[in-house]
N, CA, C and O atoms as a GROMACS GRO file, in nm:
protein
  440
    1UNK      N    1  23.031  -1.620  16.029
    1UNK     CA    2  22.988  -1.484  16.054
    1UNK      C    3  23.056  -1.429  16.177
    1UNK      O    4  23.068  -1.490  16.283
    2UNK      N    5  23.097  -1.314  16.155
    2UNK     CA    6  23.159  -1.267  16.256
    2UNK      C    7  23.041  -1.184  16.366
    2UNK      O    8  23.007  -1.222  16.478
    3UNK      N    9  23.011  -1.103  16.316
    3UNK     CA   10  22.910  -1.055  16.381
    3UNK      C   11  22.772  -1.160  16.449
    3UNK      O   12  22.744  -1.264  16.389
    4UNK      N   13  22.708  -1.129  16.552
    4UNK     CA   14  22.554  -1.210  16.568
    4UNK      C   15  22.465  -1.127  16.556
    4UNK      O   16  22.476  -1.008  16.584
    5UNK      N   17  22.307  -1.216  16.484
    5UNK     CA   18  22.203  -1.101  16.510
    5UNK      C   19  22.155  -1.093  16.648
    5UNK      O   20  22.144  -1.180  16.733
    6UNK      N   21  22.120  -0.933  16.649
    6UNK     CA   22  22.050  -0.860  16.766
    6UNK      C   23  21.882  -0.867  16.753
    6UNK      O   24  21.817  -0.807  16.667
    7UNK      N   25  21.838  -0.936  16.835
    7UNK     CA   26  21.674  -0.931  16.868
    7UNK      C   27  21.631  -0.842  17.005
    7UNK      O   28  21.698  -0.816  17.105
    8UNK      N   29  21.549  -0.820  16.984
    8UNK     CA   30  21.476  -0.741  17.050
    8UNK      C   31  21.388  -0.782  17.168
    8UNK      O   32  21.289  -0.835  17.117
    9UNK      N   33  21.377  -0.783  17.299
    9UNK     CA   34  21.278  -0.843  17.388
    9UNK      C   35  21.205  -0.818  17.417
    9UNK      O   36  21.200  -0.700  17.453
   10UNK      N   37  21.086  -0.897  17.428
   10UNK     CA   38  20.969  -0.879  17.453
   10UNK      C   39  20.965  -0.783  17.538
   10UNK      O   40  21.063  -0.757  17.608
   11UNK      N   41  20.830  -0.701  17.546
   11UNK     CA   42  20.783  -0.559  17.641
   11UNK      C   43  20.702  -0.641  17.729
   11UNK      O   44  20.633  -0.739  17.701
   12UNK      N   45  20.724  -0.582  17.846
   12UNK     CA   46  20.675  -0.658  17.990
   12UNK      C   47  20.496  -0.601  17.972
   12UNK      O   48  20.484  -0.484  17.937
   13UNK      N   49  20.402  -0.658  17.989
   13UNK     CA   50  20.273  -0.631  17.999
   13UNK      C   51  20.209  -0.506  18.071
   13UNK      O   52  20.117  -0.430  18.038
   14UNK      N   53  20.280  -0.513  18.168
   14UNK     CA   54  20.264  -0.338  18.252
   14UNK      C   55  20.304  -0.244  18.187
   14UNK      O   56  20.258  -0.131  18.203
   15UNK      N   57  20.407  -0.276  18.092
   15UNK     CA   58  20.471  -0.127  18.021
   15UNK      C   59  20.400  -0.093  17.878
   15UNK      O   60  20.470  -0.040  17.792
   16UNK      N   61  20.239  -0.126  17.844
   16UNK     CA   62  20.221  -0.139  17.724
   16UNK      C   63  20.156  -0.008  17.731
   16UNK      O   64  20.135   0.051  17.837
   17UNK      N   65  20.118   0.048  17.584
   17UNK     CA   66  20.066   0.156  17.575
   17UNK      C   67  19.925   0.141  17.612
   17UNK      O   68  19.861   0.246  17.621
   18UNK      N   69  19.871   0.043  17.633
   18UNK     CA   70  19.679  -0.004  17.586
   18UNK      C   71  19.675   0.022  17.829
   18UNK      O   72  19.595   0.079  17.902
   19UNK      N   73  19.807  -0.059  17.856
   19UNK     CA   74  19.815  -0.089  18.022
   19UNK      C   75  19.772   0.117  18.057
   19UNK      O   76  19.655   0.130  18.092
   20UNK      N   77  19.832   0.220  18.051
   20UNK     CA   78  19.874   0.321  18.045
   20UNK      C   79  19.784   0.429  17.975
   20UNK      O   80  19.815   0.548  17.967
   21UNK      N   81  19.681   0.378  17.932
   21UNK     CA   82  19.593   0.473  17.854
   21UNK      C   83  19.589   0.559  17.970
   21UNK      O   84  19.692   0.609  18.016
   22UNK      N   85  19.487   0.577  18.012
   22UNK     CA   86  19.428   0.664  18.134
   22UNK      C   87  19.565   0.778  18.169
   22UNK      O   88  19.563   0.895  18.132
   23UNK      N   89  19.682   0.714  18.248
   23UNK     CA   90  19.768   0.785  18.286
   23UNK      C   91  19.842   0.879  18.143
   23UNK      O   92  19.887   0.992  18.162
   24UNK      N   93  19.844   0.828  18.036
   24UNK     CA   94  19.823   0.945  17.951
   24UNK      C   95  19.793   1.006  17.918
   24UNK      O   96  19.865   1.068  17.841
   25UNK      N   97  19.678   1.045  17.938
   25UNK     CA   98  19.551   1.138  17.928
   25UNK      C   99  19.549   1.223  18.041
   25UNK      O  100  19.493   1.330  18.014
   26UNK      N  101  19.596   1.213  18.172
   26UNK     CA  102  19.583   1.250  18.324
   26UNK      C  103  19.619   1.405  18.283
   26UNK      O  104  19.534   1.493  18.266
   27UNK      N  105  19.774   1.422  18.269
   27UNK     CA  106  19.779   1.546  18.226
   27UNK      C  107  19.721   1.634  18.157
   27UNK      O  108  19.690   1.746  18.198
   28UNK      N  109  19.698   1.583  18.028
   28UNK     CA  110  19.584   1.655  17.932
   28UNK      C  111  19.459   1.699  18.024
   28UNK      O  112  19.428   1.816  18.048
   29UNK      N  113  19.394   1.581  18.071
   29UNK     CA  114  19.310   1.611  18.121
   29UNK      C  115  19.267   1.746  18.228
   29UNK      O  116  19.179   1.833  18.233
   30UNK      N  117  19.414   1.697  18.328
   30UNK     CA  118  19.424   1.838  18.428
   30UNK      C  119  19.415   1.926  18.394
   30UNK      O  120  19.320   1.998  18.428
   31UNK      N  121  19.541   1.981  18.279
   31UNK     CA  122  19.536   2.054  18.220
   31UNK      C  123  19.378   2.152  18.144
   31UNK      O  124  19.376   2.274  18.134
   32UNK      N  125  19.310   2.096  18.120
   32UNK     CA  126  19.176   2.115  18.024
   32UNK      C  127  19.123   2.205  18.144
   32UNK      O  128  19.082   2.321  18.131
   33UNK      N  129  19.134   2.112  18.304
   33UNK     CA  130  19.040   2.111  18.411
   33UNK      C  131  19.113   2.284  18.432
   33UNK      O  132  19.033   2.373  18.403
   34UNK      N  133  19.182   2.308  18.455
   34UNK     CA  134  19.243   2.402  18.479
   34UNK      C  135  19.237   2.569  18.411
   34UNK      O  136  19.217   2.685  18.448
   35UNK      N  137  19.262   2.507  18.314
   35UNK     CA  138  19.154   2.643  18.200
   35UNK      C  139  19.068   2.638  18.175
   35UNK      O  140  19.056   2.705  18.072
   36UNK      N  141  18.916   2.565  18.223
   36UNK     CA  142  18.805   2.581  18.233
   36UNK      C  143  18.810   2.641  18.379
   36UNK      O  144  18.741   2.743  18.380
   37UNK      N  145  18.857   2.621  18.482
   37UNK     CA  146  18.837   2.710  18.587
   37UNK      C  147  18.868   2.846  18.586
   37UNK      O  148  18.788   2.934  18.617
   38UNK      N  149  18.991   2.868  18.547
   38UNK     CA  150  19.069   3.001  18.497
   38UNK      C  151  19.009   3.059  18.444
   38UNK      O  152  18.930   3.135  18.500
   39UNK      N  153  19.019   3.052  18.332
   39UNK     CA  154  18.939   3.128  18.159
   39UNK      C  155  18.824   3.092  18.180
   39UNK      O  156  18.751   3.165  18.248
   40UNK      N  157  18.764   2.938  18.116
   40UNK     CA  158  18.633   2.952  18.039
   40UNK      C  159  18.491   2.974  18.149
   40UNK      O  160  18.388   3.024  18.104
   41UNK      N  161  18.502   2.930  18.293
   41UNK     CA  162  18.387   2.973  18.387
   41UNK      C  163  18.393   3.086  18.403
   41UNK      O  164  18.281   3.132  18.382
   42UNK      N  165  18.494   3.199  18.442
   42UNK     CA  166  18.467   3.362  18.470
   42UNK      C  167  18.457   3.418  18.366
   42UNK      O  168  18.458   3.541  18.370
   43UNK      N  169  18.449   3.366  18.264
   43UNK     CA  170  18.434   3.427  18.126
   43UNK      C  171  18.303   3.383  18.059
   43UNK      O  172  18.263   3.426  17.950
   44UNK      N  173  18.253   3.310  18.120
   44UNK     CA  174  18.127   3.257  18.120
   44UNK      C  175  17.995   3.347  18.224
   44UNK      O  176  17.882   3.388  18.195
   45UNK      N  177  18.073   3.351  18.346
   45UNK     CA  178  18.013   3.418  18.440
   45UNK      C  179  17.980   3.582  18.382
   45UNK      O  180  17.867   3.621  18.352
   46UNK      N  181  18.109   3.669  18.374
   46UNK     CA  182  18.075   3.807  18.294
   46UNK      C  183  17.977   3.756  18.204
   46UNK      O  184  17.875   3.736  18.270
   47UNK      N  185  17.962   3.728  18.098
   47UNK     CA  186  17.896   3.693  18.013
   47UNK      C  187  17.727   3.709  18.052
   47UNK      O  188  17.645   3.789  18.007
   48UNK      N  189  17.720   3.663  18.096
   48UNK     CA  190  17.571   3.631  18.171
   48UNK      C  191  17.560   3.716  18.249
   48UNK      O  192  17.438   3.726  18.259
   49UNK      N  193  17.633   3.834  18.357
   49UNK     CA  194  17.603   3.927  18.384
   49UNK      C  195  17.543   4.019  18.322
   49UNK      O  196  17.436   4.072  18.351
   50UNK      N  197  17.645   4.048  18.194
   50UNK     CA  198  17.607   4.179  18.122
   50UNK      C  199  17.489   4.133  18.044
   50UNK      O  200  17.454   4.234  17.983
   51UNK      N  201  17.428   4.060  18.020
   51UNK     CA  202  17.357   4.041  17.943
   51UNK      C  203  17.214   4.036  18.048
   51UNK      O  204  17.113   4.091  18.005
   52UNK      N  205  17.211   3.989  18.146
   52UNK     CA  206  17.144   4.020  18.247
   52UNK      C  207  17.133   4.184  18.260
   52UNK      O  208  17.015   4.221  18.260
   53UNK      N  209  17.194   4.250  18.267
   53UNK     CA  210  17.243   4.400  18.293
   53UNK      C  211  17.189   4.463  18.160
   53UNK      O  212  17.136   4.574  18.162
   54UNK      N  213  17.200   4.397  18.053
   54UNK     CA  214  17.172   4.467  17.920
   54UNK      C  215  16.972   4.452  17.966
   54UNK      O  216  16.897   4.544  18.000
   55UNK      N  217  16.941   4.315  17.950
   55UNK     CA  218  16.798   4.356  17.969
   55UNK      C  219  16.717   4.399  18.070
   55UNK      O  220  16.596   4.382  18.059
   56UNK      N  221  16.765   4.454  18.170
   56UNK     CA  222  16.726   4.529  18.245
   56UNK      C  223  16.760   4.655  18.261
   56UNK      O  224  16.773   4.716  18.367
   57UNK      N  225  16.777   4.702  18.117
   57UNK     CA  226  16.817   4.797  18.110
   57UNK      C  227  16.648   4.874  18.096
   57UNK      O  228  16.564   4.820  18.023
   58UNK      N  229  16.607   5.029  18.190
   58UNK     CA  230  16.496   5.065  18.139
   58UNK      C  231  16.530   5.238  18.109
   58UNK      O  232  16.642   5.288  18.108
   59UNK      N  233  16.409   5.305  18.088
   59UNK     CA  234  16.397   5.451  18.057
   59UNK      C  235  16.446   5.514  18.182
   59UNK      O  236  16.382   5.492  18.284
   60UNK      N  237  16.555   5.592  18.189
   60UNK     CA  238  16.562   5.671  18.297
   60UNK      C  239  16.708   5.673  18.324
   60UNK      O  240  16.782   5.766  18.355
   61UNK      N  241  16.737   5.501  18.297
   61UNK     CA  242  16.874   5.474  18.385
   61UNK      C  243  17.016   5.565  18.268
   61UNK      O  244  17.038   5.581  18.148
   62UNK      N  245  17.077   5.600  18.396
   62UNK     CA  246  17.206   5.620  18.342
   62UNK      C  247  17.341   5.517  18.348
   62UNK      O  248  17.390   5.452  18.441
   63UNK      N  249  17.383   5.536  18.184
   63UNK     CA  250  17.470   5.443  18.124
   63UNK      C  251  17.592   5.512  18.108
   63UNK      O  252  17.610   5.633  18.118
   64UNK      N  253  17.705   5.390  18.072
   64UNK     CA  254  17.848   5.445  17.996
   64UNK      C  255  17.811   5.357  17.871
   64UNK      O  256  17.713   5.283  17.868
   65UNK      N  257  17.857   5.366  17.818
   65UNK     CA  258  17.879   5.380  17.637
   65UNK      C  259  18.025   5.268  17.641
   65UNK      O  260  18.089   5.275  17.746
   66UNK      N  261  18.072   5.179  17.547
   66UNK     CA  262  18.147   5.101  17.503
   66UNK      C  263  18.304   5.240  17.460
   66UNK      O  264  18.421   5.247  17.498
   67UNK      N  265  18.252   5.292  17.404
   67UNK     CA  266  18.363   5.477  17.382
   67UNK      C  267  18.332   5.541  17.452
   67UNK      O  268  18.317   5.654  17.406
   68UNK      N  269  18.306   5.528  17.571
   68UNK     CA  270  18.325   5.642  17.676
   68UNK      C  271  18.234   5.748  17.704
   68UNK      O  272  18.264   5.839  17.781
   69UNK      N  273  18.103   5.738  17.634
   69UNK     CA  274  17.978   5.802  17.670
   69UNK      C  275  17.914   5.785  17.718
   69UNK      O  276  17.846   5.688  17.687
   70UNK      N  277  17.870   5.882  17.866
   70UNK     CA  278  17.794   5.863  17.960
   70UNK      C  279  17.687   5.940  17.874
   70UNK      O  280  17.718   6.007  17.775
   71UNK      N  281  17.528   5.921  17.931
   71UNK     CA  282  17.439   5.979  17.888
   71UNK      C  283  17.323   5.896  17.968
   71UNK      O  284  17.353   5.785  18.014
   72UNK      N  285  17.191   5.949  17.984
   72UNK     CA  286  17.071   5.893  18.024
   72UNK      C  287  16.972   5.828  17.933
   72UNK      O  288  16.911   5.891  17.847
   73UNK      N  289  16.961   5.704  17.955
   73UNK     CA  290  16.840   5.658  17.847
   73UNK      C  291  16.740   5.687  17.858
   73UNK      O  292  16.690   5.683  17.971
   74UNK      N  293  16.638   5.746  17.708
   74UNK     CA  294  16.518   5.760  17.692
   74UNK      C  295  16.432   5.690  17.631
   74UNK      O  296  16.315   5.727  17.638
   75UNK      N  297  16.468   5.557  17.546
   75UNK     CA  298  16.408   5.478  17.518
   75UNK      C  299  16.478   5.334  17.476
   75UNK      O  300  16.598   5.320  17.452
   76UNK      N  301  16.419   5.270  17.474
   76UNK     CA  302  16.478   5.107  17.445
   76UNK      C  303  16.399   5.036  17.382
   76UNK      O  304  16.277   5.038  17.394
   77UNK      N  305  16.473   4.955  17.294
   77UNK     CA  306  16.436   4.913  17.150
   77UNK      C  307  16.470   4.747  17.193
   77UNK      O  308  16.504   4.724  17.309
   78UNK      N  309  16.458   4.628  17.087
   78UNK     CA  310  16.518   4.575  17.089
   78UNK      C  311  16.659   4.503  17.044
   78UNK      O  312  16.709   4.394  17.072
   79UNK      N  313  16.696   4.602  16.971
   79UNK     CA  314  16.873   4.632  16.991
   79UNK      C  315  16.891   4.726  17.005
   79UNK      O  316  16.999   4.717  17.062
   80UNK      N  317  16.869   4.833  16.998
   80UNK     CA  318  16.939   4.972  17.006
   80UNK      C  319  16.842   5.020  17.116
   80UNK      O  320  16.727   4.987  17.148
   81UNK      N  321  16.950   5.128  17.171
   81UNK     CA  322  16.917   5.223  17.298
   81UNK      C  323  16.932   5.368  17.260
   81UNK      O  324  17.035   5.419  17.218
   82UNK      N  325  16.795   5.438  17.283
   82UNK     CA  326  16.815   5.616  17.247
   82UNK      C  327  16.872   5.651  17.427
   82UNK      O  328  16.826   5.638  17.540
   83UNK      N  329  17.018   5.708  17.352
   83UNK     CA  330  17.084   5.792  17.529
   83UNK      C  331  17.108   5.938  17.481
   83UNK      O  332  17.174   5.965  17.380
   84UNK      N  333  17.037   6.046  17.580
   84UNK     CA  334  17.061   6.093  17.602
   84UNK      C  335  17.179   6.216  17.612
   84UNK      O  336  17.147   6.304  17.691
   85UNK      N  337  17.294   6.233  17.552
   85UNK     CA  338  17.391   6.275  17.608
   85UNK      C  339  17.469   6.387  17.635
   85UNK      O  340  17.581   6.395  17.687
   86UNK      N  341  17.358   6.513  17.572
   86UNK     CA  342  17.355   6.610  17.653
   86UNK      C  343  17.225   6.695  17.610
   86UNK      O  344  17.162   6.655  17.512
   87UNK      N  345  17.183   6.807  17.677
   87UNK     CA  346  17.046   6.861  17.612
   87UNK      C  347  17.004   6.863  17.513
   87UNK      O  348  17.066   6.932  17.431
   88UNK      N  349  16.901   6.802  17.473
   88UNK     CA  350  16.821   6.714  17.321
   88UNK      C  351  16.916   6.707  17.259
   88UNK      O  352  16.888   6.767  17.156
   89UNK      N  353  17.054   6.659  17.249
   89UNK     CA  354  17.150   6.548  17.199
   89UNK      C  355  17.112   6.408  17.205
   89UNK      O  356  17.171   6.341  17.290
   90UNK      N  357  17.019   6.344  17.126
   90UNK     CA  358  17.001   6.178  17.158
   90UNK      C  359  17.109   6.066  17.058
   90UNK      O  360  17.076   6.039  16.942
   91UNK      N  361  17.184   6.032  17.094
   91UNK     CA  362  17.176   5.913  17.001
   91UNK      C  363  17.143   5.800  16.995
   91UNK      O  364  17.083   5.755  17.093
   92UNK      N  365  17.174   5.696  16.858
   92UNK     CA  366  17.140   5.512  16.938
   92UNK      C  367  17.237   5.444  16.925
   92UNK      O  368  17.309   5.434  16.825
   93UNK      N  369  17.249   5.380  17.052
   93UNK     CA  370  17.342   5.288  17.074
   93UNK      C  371  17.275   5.112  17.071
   93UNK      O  372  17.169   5.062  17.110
   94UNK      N  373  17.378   5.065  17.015
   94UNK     CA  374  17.388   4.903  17.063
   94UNK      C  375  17.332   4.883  17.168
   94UNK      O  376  17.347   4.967  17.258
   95UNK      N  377  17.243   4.756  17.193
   95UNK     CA  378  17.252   4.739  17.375
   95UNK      C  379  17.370   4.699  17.381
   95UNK      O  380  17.409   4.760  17.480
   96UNK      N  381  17.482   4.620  17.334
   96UNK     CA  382  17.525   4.523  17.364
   96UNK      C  383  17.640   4.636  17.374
   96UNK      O  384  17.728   4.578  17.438
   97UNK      N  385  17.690   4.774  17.344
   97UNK     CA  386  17.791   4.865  17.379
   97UNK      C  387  17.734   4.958  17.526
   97UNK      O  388  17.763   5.077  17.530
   98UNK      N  389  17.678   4.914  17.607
   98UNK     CA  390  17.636   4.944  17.686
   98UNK      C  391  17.724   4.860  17.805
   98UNK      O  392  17.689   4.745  17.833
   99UNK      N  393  17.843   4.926  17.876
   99UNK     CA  394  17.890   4.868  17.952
   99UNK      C  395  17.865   4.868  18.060
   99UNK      O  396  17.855   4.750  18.094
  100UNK      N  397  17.838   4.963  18.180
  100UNK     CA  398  17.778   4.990  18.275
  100UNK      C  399  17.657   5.068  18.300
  100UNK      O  400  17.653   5.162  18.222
  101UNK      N  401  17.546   5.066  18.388
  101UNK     CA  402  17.484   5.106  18.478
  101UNK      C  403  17.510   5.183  18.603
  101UNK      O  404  17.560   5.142  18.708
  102UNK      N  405  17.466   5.303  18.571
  102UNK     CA  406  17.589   5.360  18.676
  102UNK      C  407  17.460   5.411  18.778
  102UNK      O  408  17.348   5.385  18.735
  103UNK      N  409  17.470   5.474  18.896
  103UNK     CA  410  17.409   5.476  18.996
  103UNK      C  411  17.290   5.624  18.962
  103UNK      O  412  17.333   5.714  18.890
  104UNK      N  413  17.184   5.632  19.003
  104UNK     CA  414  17.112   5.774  19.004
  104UNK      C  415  17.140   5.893  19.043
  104UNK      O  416  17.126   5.933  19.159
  105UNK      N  417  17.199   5.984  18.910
  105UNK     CA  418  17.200   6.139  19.033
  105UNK      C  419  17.396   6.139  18.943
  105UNK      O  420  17.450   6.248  18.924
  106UNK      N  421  17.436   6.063  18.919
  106UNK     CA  422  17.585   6.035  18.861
  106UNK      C  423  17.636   6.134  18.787
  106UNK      O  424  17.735   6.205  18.806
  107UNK      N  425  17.530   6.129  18.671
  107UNK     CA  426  17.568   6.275  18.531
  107UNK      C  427  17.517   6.356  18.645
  107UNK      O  428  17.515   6.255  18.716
  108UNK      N  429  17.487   6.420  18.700
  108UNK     CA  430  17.484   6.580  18.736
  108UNK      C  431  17.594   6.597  18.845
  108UNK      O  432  17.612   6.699  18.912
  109UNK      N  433  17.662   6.483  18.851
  109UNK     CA  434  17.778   6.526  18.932
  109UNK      C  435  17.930   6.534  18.875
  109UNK      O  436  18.034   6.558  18.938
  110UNK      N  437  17.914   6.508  18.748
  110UNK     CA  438  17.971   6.473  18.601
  110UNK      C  439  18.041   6.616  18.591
  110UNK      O  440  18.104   6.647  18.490
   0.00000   0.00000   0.00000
């Protein structure tokens, strides 16, 4: 034979995939850690504001609208909100299109 066979040598024990788990995962892991800080906690946080903000929503307060309608609420339901939005103009809104709470006295400066 002209040629010899080629074998292959053994893998040193430190270099195994089973040695190395953990440090493969490290990145992933960071990674994960990283867009849960970014994204999924302040997106978590809003979340729980407005919804805080939605049920304290009462008769009187003035709102903006999800489309851009300001108006004063006159009654509250448990989903829908009668606003106000201009002399005996009422409609109902979503709570949940209820984006802000805006301060007292606001629409008449509107």
């Amino acid at each position: 034979m002209l040629i010899s066979n080629a074998y292959a040598q053994a893998a040193d024990a430190s270099q195994t995939v089973a040695g190395n788990g953990l440090m493969n995962f490290l990145p992933l892991i960071a990674m994960f850690a990283v867009l849960y800080f970014i994204m999924i906690r302040p997106q978590m946080k809003r979340a729980k504001e407005h919804k805080t903000m939605v049920d304290a929503l009462g008769k009187g307060d003035e709102v903006i609208t999800g489309g851009g309608i300001a108006g004063k609420v006159t009654e509250v339901g448990d989903n829908f909100v009668q606003v106000e939005i201009a002399a005996n103009i009422v409609v109902a809104v979503q709570k949940q299109t209820i984006t802000a709470v805006l301060p007292k006295g606001t629409l008449k400066t509107l």
